[in-house]
N, C-alpha and C positions, 0 to 999 in steps of 0.2 A: 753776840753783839760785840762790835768794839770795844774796845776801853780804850780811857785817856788818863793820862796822868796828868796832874794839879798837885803844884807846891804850895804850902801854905808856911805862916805863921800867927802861932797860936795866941791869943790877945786878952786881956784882961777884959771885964766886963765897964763901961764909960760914959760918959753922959754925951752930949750933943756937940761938942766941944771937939774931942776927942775924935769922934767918927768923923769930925769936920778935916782933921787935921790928916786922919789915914784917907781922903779920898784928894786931898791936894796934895798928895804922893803919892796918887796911883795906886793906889790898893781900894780893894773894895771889902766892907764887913760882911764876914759869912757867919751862918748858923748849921751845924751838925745834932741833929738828934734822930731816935730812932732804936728798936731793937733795943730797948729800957738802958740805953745807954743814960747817960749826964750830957748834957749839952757842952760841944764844944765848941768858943768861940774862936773866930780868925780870923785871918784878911789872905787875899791872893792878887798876886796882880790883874788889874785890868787889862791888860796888853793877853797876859795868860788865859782870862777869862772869858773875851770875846773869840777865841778860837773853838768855845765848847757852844756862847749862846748866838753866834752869827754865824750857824748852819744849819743847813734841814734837817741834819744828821743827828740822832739820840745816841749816845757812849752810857756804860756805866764808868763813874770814874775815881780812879784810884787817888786817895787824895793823901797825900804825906804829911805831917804834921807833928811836929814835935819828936824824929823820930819813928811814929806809927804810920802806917798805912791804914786808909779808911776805905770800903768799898761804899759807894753812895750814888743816888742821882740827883738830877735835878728836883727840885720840889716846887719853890715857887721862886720869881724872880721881881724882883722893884728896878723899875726904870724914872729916872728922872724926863719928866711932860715935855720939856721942851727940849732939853737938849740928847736927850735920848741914851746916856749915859747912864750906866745898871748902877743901883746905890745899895741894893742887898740882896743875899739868896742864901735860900735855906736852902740844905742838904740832907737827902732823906739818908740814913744805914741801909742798906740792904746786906743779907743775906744767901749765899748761893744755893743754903737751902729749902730758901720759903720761897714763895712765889715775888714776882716783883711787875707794879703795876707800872707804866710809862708808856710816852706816845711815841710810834713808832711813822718814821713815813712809810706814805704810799709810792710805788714805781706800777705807775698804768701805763700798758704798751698794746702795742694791736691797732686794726683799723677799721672803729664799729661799722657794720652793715646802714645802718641807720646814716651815715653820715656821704656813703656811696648813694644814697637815697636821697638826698639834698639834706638833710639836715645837719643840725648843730651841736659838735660835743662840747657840753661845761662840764667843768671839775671844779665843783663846790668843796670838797675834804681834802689838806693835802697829809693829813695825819691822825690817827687812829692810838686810842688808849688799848692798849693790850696788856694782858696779868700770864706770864707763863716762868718756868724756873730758867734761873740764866743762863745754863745749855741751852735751852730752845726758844731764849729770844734772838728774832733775826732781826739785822739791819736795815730791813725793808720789809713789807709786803706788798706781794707782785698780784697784781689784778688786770687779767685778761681783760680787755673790754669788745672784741672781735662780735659777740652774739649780738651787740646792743644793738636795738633796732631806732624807728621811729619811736617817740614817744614815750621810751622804756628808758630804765633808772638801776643802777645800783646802787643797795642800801651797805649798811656796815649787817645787818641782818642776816644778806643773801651769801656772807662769804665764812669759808670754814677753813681752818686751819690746822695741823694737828699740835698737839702740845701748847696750845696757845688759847688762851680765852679772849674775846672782845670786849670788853669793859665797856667801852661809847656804848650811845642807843642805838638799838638796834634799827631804830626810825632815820637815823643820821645817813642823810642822802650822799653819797660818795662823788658820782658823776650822772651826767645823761643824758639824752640826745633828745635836743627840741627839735620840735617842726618847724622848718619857715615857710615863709608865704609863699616861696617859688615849689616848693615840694608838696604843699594846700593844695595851690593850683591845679600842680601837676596830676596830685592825687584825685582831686575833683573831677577835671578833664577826664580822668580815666574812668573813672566811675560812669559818667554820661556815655 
């Protein structure tokens, strides 16, 4: 998996006042814990910050700080309602040698049977929780969709990977090919 680097500086802990004042300078307050560390807190730029959460793409990311290098991902993210502006994000520890869980996208390519058929392909999932060691997380998971017929579906269930666990449910529909009326039709007609 990629990595990114993220600069930080480390912050004292402050009331309301305070956070006010690092986000009308362009910084946004982070949170680091994990791996029985001490929580550390920070700010990074927001200019810096949206290059990690305004893509499809998942990084683990190195984050500098004080000095230290931190490996970590994303955890959770707060977005201001209206103006859509990130106001905080925890940062998980990871370790290269425990497993590490994160959503990884999907890259669906191929041209279902089902859709030469008159039907309809949707892509309901564009991303998938996976738990594997950071060697064998990849930047994508690639899903054939060429077999898909009429009617038929893949789930997060039907796909296997090696080195990689799926975390999502197994029930989480990924993609799949509805019937339309012209291909009803057509199916009917042939039937008679």
């Amino acid at each position: 998996m990629k990595h990114f680097q993220l600069d930080g500086e480390i912050r004292q802990k402050g009331n309301k006042a305070v956070i006010k004042a690092f986000r009308k300078q362009g910084l946004v307050p982070c949170n680091l814990y994990g791996l029985g560390m001490d929580n550390v807190l920070f700010t990074v730029k927001a200019k810096d910050l949206k290059m990690v959460t305004d893509t499809p793409a998942s990084y683990i990311i190195d984050l500098n700080l004080g000095g230290k290098t931190y490996m970590a991902v994303l955890h959770e993210l707060q977005f201001h309602p209206v103006s859509d502006e990130c106001l905080h994000v925890d940062f998980l520890a990871v370790d290269e040698k425990k497993p590490i869980a994160i959503e990884v996208p999907l890259n669906i390519f191929g041209h279902p049977k089902g859709v030469q058929a008159g039907g309809k392909f949707v892509q309901l999932c564009r991303k998938l929780r996976v738990s594997a060691l950071m060697e064998n997380l990849p930047d994508q998971l690639d899903i054939d969709v060429t077999p898909l017929g009429l009617e038929k579906r893949i789930t997060a269930g039907d796909l296997n990977y090696d080195g990689i666990s799926i975390i999502s449910p197994k029930t989480t529909i990924i993609c799949r090919v509805n019937a339309t009326r012209a291909a009803q039709q057509a199916a009917a007609e042939a039937a008679e």
